[in-house]
N, C-alpha and C positions, 0 to 999 in steps of 0.2 A: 462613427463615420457618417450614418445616416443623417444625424444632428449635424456638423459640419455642412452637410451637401442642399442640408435646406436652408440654413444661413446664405451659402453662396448661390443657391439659386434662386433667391430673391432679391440678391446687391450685383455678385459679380456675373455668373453665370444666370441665373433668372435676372554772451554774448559774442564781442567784434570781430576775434580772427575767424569765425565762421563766415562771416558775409563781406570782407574786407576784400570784395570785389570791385569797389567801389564807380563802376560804368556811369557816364559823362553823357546828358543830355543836352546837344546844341539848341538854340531856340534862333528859330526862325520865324517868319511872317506864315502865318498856318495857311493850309491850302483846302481854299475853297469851303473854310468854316465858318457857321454863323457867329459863332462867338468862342470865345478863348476855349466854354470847356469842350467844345467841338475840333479844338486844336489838332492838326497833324503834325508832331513835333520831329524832327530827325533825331536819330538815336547816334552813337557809337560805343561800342564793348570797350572796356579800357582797365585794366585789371591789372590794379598793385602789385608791387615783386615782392612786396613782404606778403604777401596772400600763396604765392606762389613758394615761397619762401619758408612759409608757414604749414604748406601742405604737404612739401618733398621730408620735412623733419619727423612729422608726423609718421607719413610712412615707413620713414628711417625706424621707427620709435615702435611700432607695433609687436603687441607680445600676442605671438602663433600659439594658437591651441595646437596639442600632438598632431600625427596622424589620421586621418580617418583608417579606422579598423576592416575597411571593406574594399577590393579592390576596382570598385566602380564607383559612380556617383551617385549611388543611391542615400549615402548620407548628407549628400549636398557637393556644391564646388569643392574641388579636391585641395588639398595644400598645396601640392608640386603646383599646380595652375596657380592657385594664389600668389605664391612666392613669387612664382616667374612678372606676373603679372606687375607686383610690386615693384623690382628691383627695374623693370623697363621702364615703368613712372616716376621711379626715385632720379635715375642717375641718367638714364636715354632721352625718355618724352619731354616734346618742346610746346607748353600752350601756346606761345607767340606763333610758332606758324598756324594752329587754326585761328588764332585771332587776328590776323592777318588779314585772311580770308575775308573771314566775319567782317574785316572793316571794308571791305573789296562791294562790301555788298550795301544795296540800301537800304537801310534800314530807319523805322518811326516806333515811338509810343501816341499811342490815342486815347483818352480818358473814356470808358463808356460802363455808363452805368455806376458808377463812383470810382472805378479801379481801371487802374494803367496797362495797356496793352499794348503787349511789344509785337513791332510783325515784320518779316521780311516783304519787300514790296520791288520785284523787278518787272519792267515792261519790257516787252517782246519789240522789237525793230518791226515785225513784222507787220506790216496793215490786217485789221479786222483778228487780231489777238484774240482766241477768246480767255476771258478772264478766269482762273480757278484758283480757288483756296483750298491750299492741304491743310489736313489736321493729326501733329503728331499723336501718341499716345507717352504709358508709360511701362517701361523705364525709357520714353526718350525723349528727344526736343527738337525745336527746330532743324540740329546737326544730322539728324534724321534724313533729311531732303536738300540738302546742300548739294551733293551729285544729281540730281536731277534737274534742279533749274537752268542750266545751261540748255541740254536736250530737251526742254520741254518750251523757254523760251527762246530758242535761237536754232531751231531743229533742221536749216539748211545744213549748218557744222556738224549735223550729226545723224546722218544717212536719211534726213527727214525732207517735208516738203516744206514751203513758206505757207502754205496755209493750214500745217499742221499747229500753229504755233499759236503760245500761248500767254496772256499775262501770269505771271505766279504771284499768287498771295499766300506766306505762311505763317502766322501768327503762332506764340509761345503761348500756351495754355496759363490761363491764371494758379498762380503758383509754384509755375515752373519756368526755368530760365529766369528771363527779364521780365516777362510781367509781373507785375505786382502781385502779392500773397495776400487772399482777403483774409481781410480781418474779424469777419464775422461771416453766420452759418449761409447756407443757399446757392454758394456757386457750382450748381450742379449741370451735367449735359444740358438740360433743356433751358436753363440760364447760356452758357456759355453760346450754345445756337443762336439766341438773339441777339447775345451781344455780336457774335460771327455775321449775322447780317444788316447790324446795326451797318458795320465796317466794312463790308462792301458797300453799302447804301453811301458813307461817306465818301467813301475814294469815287462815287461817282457813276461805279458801275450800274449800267440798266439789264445785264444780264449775264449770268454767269453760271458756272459751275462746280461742284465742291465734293470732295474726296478725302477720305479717313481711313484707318484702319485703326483696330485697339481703342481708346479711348476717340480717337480720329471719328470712326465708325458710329461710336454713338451719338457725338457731337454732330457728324454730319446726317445721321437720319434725323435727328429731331429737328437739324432744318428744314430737311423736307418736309416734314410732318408738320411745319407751318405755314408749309405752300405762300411761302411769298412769290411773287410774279417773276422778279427777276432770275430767281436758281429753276434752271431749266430743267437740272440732270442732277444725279451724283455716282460717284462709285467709290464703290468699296473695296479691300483686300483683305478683308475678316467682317464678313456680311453677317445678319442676325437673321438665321434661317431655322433653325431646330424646332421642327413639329413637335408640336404638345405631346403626342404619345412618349416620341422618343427622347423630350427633355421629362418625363414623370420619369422611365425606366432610370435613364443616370441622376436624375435626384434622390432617387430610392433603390440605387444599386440594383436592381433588378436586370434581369435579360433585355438584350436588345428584342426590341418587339419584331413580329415573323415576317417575312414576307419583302425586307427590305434588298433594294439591289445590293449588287458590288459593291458600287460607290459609297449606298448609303451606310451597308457596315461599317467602311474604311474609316467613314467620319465619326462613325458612333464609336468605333473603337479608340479614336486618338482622342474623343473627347471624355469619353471612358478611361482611358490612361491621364489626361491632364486631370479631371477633377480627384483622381486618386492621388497622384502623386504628383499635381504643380501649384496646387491652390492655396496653398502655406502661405506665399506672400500677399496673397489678397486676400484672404480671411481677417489677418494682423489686421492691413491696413483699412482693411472693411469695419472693421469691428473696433481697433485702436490706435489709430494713427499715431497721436503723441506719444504711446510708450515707446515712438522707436527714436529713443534720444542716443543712439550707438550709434546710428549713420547718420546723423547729424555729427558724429564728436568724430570718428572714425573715419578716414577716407577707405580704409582697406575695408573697414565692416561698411558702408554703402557701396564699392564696388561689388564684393560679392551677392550683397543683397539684392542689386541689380541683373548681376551676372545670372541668378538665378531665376529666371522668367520663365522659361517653359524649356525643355530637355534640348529638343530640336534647337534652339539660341545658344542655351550653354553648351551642345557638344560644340558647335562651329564656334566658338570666340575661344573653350579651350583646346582647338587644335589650332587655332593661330598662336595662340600665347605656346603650342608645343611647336610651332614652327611649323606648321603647316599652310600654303597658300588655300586661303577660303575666299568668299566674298567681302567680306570686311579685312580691316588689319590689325594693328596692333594698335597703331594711333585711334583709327577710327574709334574705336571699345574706348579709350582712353579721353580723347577731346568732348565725347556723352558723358563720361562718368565727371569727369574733371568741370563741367558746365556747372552741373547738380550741386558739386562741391564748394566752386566759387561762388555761387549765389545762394548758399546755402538753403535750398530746397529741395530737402531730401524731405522731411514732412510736412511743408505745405504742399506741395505734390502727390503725398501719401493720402491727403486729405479728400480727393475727388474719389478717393473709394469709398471713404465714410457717408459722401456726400449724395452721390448714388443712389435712387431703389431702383433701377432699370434692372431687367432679365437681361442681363446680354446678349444673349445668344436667341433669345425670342422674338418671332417676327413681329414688328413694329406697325403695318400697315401702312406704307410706305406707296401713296398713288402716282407718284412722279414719275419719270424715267430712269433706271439705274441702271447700272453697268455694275459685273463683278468678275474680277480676276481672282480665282482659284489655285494659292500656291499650295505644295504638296508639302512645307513644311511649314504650314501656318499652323494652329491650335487645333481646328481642323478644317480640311478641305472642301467648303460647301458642294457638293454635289449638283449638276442643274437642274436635279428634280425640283429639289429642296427649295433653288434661289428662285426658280419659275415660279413656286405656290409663294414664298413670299413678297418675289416683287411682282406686282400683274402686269407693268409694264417696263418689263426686263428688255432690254434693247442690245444688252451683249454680255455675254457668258465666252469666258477663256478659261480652259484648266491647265496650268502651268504644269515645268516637268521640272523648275528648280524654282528653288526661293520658297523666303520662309517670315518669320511674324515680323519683320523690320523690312518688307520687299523693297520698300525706296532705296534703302540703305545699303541694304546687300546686293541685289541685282540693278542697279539705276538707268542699265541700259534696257531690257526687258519694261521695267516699271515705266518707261518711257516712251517707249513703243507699247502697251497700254493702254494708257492713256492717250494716244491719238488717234489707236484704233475704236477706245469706247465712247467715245465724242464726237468722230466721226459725223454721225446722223444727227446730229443734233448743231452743226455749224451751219 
C-alpha cells in the first residue's frame, strides 16, 4: 500500500466500429486568422446510426460476471446497477436528443500547436461579458457544463443580473471528445495551459478568466502559473491545497498530524479514504494507459470504469439508476459515457494520467487571484485555512452544503451562482 501511495503521490495525488462517429467539419472563411493554420473552423457532431447501432448490440451482447459476494460496494459497481444501467441504454436512451443539443450550440475546431481543438464558444447578449474558460476533467467532457452556459451567459433568465454575465469558452481536452488524440508523448497540463491561452489570445480576448476542477484545476493553475496578462483570475472546485506535512502522513499511511482544526481533519479524512480505496483507476491509468483495451472494446466495461471515480459519484449515479431523484439523471450518466464511446476515447484520455508528473493536490504557487468553491462531496473539501496559505491572494472562499466532484454538472444552478459571486471583484 505504501508503494502504491508513493507512485500516486508523485502523478495523481502528488479498428472502425470504435470511432465510427464520424462528426462533419463545416469550412468557412476563419475569423480573424493570420493564416489558415490559425484557422477558426465551425464544428458540427454528426454521428452514424450504424455507430449507434453498433453500440446498443454490443450492450445487448455482454457476458456479466456473478454477483459481487459483498452486500455493498466495496468490491466495486454493483451488478444490479450495472444491469439496470444497461438495459436503459440498450432499449430507452436517445443519443439524438443530446446531440440535438450539441448542435444548438456553437461550436469550432482550431489547430494549435499541431493538434485539433474542439471548443464550445457562446457569447453573452450582455455588454461588457466577461470572458471564461471551463476546463472539464476526467471521466467527463464538455457535457459536463452544458447546464450552466445558459446561467452563466444569459443570467437575466436566471435569477441573475446583466452585468453578472459572461462569455463561455469550453474546450474538449486533447483526447477527449472531439479534439483530436495526440499522437505522440508531451500533452501534458502545463502543454495544454498554453495551448488554452493560445485560444483565448485567438478568439481575441484581452482579458479573461478560467476555471477547472479535476483535470480542469490542474490545467487551469498552470495557467496562472504563466501569468500571462490577459487571465485576471481563476477558480477552482477541487483546489491544490494539502500542506506538505499533511500530504507526507497520507503518502506514508501515517496519523493525521496534531493540532489540525475540524475542518482540516474532515479533509484528511476523505482524502485518507480516497487514497485507500478510490485510486485503482488512476494508478492503471498513471502507470498503463493502453492495457486498458476492455473499455475501448466494451461499452459496459467503460461505463463502469467511469462509473467508478470516487464513492461519493458512484453512490449518487447508483441511486438514480435505482430510481432515486439526484442531481444528475439517467441520461445525463449516459450522454458522458456514450460521448467517450462514440469517439472512441476511452484511452487516449486515459493517457493525460501517464502524461502528468504534477502532485495534484500540492499547492502550485499560484500568485494571481483565485476563487474556490468548497463542495462537501468533492474528493475532499479544501478547508479555508488550507486554500488561504495556498492561494495569497484568495479573493473568495465558499463552503458549500451540497454537491460534489462533477459541481457544474450536478448542481448548475449553485455552480452558477459561484461563479458570479467569485468574479465579482475582479469586473
Amino acid at each position: 500500500m505504501k508503494n502504491t501511495r508513493k507512485v500516486i503521490a508523485g502523478t495523481i495525488a502528488a479498428g472502425a466500429l470504435m470511432v465510427q462517429s464520424a462528426f462533419s467539419i463545416a469550412q468557412r472563411a476563419p475569423m480573424g486568422a493570420a493564416d489558415d493554420s490559425e484557422a477558426i473552423r465551425p464544428f458540427q457532431v454528426k454521428v452514424a446510426q450504424s455507430s449507434i447501432v453498433d453500440l446498443k448490440k454490443r450492450i445487448l451482447a455482454t457476458r456479466w460476471p456473478e454477483r459481487e459476494t459483498v452486500g455493498d460496494k466495496s468490491q466495486g459497481v454493483q451488478l444490479e446497477v450495472m444491469q439496470k444501467l444497461a438495459h436503459y441504454w440498450a432499449t430507452a436512451y436517445d443519443w439524438r436528443r443530446i446531440e440535438s443539443k450539441l448542435k444548438e450550440l456553437p461550436q469550432f475546431v482550431t489547430t494549435i500547436d499541431g493538434l485539433d481543438i474542439h471548443f464550445i464558444h457562446v457569447r453573452s447578449k450582455h455588454k461588457n461579458a466577461l470572458p471564461i474558460i471551463i476546463t472539464h476533467g476526467w471521466p467527463g467532457s464538455v457535457i459536463e457544463q452544458l447546464k450552466v452556459i445558459g446561467p452563466l451567459t444569459d443570467p437575466t433568465a436566471f435569477g441573475g443580473k446583466a452585468e453578472d454575465a459572461f462569455d463561455v469558452i469550453i474546450p474538449s481536452l486533447p483526447g477527449y471528445g472531439y479534439s483530436a488524440k495526440p499522437t505522440a508523448t508531451g500533452w501534458d497540463p502545463q502543454r495544454i495551459a498554453r495551448a488554452w491561452i493560445t485560444l483565448m489570445k485567438r478568439l481575441n480576448y484581452k482579458r479573461f478568466v478560467a476555471q477547472g476542477g479535476d483535470w480542469g484545476n490542474a490545467v487551469t493553475e498552470q495557467m496562472a502559473l504563466l501569468t500571462p496578462p490577459e487571465l485576471i483570475g481563476i477558480h477552482t472546485n477541487m483546489p491544490a491545497t494539502v500542506p506538505a506535512d499533511v500530504a507526507k502522513a497520507l503518502q506514508y499511511g501515517e496519523p493525521a498530524p496534531a493540532a489540525l482544526s475540524a475542518d482540516e481533519k474532515h479533509a484528511f479524512d476523505q482524502l485518507d479514504y480516497f487514497y485507500k480505496h478510490g485510486l485503482g483507476y488512476a494508478n492503471e491509468m498513471a502507470n498503463r494507459p493502453q492495457t486498458l483495451y476492455a473499455i475501448e472494446d466494451s461499452p459496459i466495461g467503460l461505463a463502469a470504469w467511469m462509473l467508478d471515480h470516487d464513492a461519493a459519484s458512484l453512490n449518487l449515479i447508483s441511486n438514480v439508476f435505482n430510481g432515486e431523484a439526484e442531481g444528475l439523471t439517467k441520461d445525463d450518466v449516459l450522454d458522458n459515457i456514450t460521448l467517450y464511446w462514440l469517439t472512441g476515447t476511452a484511452v487516449s484520455s486515459a493517457r493525460l494520467y501517464w502524461e502528468s508528473k504534477l502532485s495534484f493536490f500540492a499547492p502550485k504557487g499560484v500568485s494571481i487571484p483565485v476563487a474556490v468553491s468548497a463542495f462537501p462531496d468533492e474528493l475532499y473539501q479544501a478547508p479555508r485555512s488550507w486554500a488561504e496559505a495556498a492561494y495569497p491572494k484568495l479573493i473568495y472562499y465558499n463552503k458549500l452544503e451540497k454537491g460534489g466532484h462533477f459541481a457544474a454538472w450536478e448542481q448548475p444552478k449553485i455552480f452558477a451562482e459561484e461563479m458570479r459571486a467569485a468574479f465579482k471583484s475582479l469586473r
